[in-house]
N, C-alpha and C positions, 0 to 999 in steps of 0.2 A: 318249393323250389322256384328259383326266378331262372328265368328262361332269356339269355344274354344273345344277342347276334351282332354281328359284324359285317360293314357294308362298303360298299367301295374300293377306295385304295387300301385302308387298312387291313381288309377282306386279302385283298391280292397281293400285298407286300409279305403280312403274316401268314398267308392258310388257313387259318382259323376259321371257321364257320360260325360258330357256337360254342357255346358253354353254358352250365348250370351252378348256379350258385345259391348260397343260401344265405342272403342278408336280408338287412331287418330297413336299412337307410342307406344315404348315399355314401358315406365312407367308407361300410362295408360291401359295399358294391363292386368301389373302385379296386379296394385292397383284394377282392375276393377273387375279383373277376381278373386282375391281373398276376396273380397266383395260377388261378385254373388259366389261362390263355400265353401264359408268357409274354405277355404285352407289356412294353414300359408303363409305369405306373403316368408316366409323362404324358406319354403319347395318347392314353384314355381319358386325361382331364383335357387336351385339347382337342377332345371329341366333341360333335353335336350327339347330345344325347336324348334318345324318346324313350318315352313310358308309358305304353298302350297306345301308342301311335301318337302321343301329344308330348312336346318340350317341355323336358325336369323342371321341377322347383328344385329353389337352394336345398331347402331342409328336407325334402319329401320321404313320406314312408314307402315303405315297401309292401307287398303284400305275396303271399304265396301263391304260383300262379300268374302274374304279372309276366312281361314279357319285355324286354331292355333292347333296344337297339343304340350301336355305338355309329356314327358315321364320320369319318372326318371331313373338315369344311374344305370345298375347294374353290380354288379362283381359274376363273376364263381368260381369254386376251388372244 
C-alpha cells in the first residue's frame, strides 16, 4: 500500500488527510488516488508532488510502503 497525504491549501479546501492506494507508477497514482480522495484529477497533476521526502521523477516506480505527499504550489505578495 502507498500511503498518499495532503498538505496545505488542498489539505483545507478538501478535508482530506490521507489515503491509500495501491499503484504500481504515476498514472496509477494520480487515477487511484483521485478515485480514493475525490480530488479533481486536475487539481492533483498541479500538485507539487514528493516521494519519500524527495521530488517525483516523470516515469518513477512505485513501491509498497512508500509514502506520496501532494502539496499545491503557492505564491506570496
Amino acid at each position: 500500500m502507498i500511503r498518499v497525504r495532503f498538505f496545505g491549501l488542498l489539505r483545507l479546501d478538501t478535508g482530506v488527510k490521507e489515503v491509500t492506494v495501491n499503484a504500481k507508477n504515476m498514472k496509477q497514482l494520480y487515477t487511484e488516488t483521485a478515485e480514493k480522495s475525490g480530488i479533481d484529477l486536475k487539481t492533483l497533476k498541479g500538485c507539487n508532488v514528493f516521494i519519500n521526502g524527495k521530488a517525483k521523477k516523470f516515469n518513477q516506480k512505485l513501491n509498497d510502503g512508500d509514502e506520496v505527499m501532494f502539496l499545491v504550489p503557492s505564491c506570496g505578495g
